[in-house]
N, C-alpha and C positions, 0 to 999 in steps of 0.2 A: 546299803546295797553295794555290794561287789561291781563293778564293770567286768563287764564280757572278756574272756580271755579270749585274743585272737589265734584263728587257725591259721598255720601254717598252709600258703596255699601256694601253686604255680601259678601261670598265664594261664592253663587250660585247665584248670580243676573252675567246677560249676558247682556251689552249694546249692541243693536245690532248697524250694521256698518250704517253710513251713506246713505250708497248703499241701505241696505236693509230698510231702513229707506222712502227712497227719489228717487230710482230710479223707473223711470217707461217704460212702454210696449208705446211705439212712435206708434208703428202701431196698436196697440188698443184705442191708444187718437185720432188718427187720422179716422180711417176706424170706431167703433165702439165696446163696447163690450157686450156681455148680461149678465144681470143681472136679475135673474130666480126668481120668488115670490115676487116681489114689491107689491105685492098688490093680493087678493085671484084672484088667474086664470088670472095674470097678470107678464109678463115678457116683459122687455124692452131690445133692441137693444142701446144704448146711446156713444157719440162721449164725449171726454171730452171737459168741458166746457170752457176750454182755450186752444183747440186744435187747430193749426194754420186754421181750415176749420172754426172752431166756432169763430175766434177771424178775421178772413176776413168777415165774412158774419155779423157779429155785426157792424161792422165798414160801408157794406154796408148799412146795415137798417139804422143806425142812420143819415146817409146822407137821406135817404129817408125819413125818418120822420121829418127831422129837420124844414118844413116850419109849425110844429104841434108846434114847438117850442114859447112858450112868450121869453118876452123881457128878462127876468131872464134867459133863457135856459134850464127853467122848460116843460114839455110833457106836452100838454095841456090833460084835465081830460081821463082816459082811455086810453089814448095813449100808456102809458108808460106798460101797459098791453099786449096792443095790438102788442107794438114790442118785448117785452120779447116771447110771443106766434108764433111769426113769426120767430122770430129768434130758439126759441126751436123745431120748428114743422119742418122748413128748413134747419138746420144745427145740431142740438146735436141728436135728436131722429132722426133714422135709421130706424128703426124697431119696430113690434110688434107681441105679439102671445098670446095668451088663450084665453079662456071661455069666460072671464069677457068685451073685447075687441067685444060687440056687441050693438046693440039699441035699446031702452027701447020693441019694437017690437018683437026681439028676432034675429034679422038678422045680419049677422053677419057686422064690422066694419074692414074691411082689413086697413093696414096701408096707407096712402097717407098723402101728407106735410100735405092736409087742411083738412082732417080729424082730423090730430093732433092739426092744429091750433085749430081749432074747442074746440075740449077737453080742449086745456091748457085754452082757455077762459072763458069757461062753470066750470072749477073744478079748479077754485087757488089754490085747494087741494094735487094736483095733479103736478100743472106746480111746487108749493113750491116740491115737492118729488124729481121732476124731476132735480130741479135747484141743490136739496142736493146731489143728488145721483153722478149727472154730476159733480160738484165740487167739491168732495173729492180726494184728491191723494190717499187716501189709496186703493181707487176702481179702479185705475190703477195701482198700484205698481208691480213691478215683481214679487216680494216675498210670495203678497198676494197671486196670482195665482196659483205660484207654490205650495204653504199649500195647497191651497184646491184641485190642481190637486192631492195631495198626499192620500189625504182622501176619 
C-alpha cells in the first residue's frame, strides 16, 4: 500500500472531512428531494439516481425490455430512450410544480408517471437535466442541506 500523498495546503485552506465530503440524507435519495428553479417556473421533486427504489425499478425495465434486445445486447433503435424515460418518469421523478409545467394550450400539466414519460421523450433536453441533477452526490449530501438551510 502506497502512503497518502500530501496536499499542498496554506494556514487557511480546510480540508473538509470525509463525511462532509460523502455523506448523504438516505431518506432524501430514497423518498425524493426538491430542487427549486431547474428550469424558469420549473421545480422538480427527484429520487437519487442510484437510490435503492431507482436501482430495483432499472433492474425491472431492463428485464422488460430485454426481448428489444439484438444479438449483441444492444436496445434496438429508440428503445434505449424509451427505458431511460420510463425508468425516469416511474421511479426518480416524484414530483412537480410551476408555471412552466403546462401545454402548449396553456392548461395546466399536473405530474403523473406518463406525463413525465411523455416529457422525457419529447425533450432529451430535459431527461439529460434530469439524469445530472439525479446523479450528483453533491444534491444529496447532508452538508449541502444544511448550508443552504443556513442561508
Amino acid at each position: 500500500m502506497h502512503p497518502a500523498v500530501p496536499l499542498t495546503t496554506t494556514p487557511t485552506t480546510t480540508i473538509p472531512s470525509v463525511f462532509d465530503q460523502f455523506e448523504t440524507d438516505i431518506v432524501e435519495q430514497e423518498s425524493g428531494r426538491w430542487f427549486y428553479n431547474v428550469g424558469l417556473g420549473m421545480s422538480v421533486k427527484l429520487r437519487r439516481y442510484t437510490s435503492r427504489v431507482a436501482l430495483t425499478n432499472m433492474a425491472r425495465l431492463q428485464q422488460v425490455y430485454r426481448s428489444f434486445r439484438d444479438e449483441a445486447g444492444n436496445l434496438a433503435e429508440g428503445k434505449a430512450d424509451e427505458l431511460l424515460a420510463e425508468h425516469l418518469a416511474t421511479a426518480v421523478i416524484t414530483d412537480w410544480s410551476g408555471a412552466a409545467f403546462r401545454n402548449r394550450d396553456g392548461s395546466d400539466m399536473p405530474f403523473t408517471p406518463e406525463t413525465a414519460k411523455m416529457l422525457m421523450m419529447r425533450l432529451p433536453e430535459l431527461r439529460n437535466m434530469i439524469v445530472m441533477i439525479a446523479s450528483s452526490v453533491d444534491n444529496y449530501r447532508i452538508r449541502t442541506r444544511e448550508d443552504v438551510e443556513k442561508n
